[in-house]
C-alpha positions in Angstrom: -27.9 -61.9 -20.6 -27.6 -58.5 -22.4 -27.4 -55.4 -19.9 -30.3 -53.3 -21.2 -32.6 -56.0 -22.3 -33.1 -58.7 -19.4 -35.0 -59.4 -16.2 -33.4 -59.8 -13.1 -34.6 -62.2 -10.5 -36.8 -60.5 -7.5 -35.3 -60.0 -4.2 -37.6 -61.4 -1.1 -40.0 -59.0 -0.3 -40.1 -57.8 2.6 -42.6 -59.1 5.6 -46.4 -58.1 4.8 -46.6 -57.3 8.2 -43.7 -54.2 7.9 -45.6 -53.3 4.1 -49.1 -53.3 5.7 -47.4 -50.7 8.6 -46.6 -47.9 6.1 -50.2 -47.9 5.0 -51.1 -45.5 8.1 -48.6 -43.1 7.6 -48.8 -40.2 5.1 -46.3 -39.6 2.3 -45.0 -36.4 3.5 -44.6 -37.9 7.2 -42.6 -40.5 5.6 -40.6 -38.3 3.0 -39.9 -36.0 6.2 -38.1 -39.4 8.3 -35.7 -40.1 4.9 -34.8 -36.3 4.9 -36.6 -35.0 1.9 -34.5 -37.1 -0.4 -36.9 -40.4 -1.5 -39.8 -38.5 -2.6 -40.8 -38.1 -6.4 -41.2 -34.8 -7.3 -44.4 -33.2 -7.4 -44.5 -34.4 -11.3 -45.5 -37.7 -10.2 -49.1 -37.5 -9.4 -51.8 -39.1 -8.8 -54.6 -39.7 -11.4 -56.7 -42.6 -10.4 -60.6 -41.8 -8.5 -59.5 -43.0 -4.8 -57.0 -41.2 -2.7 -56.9 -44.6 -0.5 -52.9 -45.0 0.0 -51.0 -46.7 -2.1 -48.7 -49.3 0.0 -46.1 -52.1 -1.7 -43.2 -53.5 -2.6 -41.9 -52.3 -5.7 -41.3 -54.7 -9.2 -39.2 -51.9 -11.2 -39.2 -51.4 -14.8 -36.5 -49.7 -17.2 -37.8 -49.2 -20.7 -37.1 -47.7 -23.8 -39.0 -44.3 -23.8 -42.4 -44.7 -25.5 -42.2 -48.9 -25.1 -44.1 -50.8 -23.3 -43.0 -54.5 -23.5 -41.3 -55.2 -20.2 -44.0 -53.1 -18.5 -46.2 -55.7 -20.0 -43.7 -58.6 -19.1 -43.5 -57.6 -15.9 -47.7 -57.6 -15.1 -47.4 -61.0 -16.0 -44.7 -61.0 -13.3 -45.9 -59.3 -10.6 -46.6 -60.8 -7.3 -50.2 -59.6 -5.6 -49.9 -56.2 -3.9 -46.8 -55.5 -6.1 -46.5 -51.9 -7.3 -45.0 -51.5 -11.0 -42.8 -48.5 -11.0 -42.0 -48.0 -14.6 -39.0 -45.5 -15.5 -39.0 -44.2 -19.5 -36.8 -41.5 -18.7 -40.2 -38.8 -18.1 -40.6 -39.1 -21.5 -44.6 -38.3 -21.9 -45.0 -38.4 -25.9 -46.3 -41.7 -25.9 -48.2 -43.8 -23.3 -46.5 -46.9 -21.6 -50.3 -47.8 -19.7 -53.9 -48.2 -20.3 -56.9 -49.3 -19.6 -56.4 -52.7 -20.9 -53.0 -53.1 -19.4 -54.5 -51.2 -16.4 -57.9 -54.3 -15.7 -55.3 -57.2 -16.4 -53.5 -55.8 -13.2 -55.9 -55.5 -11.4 -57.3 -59.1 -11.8 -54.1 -60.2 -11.4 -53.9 -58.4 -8.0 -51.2 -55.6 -8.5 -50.9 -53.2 -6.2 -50.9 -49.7 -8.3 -48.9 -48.1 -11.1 -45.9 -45.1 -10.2 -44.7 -44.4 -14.4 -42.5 -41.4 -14.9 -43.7 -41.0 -18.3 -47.2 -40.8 -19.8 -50.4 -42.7 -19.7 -53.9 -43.1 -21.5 -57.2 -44.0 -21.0 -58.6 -41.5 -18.4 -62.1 -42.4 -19.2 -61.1 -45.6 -17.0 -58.0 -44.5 -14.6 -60.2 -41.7 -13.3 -62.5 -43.9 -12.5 -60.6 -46.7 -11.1 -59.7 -47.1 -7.7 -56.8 -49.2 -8.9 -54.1 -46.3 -8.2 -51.9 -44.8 -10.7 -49.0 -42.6 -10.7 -47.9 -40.8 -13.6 -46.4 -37.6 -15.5 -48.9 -36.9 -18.3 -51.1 -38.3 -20.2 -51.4 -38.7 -23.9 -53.5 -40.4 -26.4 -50.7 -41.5 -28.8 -50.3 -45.6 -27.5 -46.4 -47.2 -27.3 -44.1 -49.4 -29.2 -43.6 -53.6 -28.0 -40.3 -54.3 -29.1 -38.0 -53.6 -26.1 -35.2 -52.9 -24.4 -35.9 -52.7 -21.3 -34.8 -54.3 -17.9 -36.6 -55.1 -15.0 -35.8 -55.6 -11.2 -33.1 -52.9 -11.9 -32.8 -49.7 -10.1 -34.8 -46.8 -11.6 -35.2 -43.0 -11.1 -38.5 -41.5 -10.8 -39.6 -37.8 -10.7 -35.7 -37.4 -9.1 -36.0 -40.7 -6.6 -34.1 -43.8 -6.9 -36.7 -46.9 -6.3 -35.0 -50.3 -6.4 -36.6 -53.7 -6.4 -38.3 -54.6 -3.3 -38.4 -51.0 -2.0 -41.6 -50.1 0.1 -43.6 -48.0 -2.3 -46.1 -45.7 -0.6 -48.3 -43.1 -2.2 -51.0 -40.8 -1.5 -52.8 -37.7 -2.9 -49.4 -35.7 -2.0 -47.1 -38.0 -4.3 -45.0 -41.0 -3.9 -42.3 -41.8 -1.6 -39.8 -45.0 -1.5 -38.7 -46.7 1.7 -35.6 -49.2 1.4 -36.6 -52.3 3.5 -32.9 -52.1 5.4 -34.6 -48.5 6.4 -38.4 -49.1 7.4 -38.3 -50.2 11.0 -36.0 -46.3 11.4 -38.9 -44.9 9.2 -41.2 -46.0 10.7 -40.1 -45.1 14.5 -39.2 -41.7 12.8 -42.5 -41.2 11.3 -44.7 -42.0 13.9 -42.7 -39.2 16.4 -43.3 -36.7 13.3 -47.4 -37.8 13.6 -47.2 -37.9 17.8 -45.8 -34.1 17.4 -48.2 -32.4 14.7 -50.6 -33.9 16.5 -49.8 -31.8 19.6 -49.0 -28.8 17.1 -52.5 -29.2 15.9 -54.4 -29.2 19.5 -52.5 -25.9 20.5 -53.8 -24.5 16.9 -57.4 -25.4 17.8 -57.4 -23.8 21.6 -54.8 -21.0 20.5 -51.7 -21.7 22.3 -49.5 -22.4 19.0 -46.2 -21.3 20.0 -44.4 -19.4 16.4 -41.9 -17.2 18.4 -39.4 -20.3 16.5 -40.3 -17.7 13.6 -38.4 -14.8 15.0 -35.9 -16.7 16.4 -35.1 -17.7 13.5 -34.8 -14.6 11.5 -32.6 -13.3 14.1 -30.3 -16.0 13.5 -29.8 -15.2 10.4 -29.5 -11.3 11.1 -32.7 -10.6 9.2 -33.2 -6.4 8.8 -36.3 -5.1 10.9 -37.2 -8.3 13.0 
């Protein structure tokens, strides 16, 4: 096995059950519970028609920037729901995904796309409720030759996904939830929902309390507060 061109085995994913929970809560909920840090940066966006959350485990991808052929290997690999997160270093000056790679997916039942690099085929994507992540997007199409590694950890828009990670996107970006973290996530999470949604009733009869603001800027011996 040659470090830079293999595929690793896939870990167990984790229950469906603890998957399907993340699907009610909001990226920036969860990115708020992990402390800012497993968030993609606002680079990764969202191209695809739907803004319906994007909620699986994830079957990473290393590969060469501007090739394609273990992002192909590893459709043919992916388990239903799975989400391929592909890592070409952000390099956008050819595309690693299309339209054609894009429909074989999605019969195959894959979950969504997250590809710091570029993609192609708008015409479709934008269309498609099949949800895809990317950088850019570029007409010129990728090489097939390799390397490339898969089930390896990867770095995407400044966030480390490893295999089996709890991918979860929405129309703010794409966050990453290590299964030995989701049932803290979660609990966190869901206290971050239960008090914005108290911060949002006081803003609608009035009552929202900002003297924090003030407080604040005294602490830090801000001039004229």
């Amino acid at each position: 096995m040659t470090a830079g061109f293999r595929i690793l085995p896939a870990p167990s994913p984790a229950p469906s059950d603890l998957i399907a929970a993340f699907a009610a809560h909001c990226s920036s909920h969860l990115a708020d519970s992990m402390s800012h840090l497993q968030a993609a940066s606002g680079a990764i966006r969202a191209w695809h028609r739907a803004r319906k959350t994007l909620c699986g485990p994830a079957l990473t991808v290393k590969a060469a920037p501007g090739d394609n052929l273990l992002v192909q290997k590893a459709v043919d690999l992916a388990r239903p729901g799975d989400v391929i997160v592909v890592d070409v270093g952000g390099f956008t000056d050819q595309a690693v995904v299309g339209e054609l790679m894009a429909r074989w997916a999605a019969r195959r039942g894959v979950g969504g796309f997250v590809v710091d690099g570029a993609i192609r085929d708008l015409d479709y994507i934008t269309a498609s409720d099949m949800p895809v992540y990317a950088r850019a997007a570029t007409p010129r199409g990728p090489s097939r030759v390799g390397p490339g590694e898969i089930n390896v950890p990867v770095c995407i828009g400044g966030m480390v996904v490893r295999a089996g990670d709890i991918i979860v996107g929405d129309a703010d970006g794409v966050v990453a939830v290590p299964p030995a973290d989701a049932q803290a996530v979660l609990k966190a999470a869901g206290a971050l929902r239960e008090r914005e949604g108290v911060q949002l009733a006081a803003i609608a009869d009035g009552s929202f309390d900002r003297s924090w603001i003030d407080r604040a800027l005294q602490a830090g011996e801000c001039a004229g507060v």
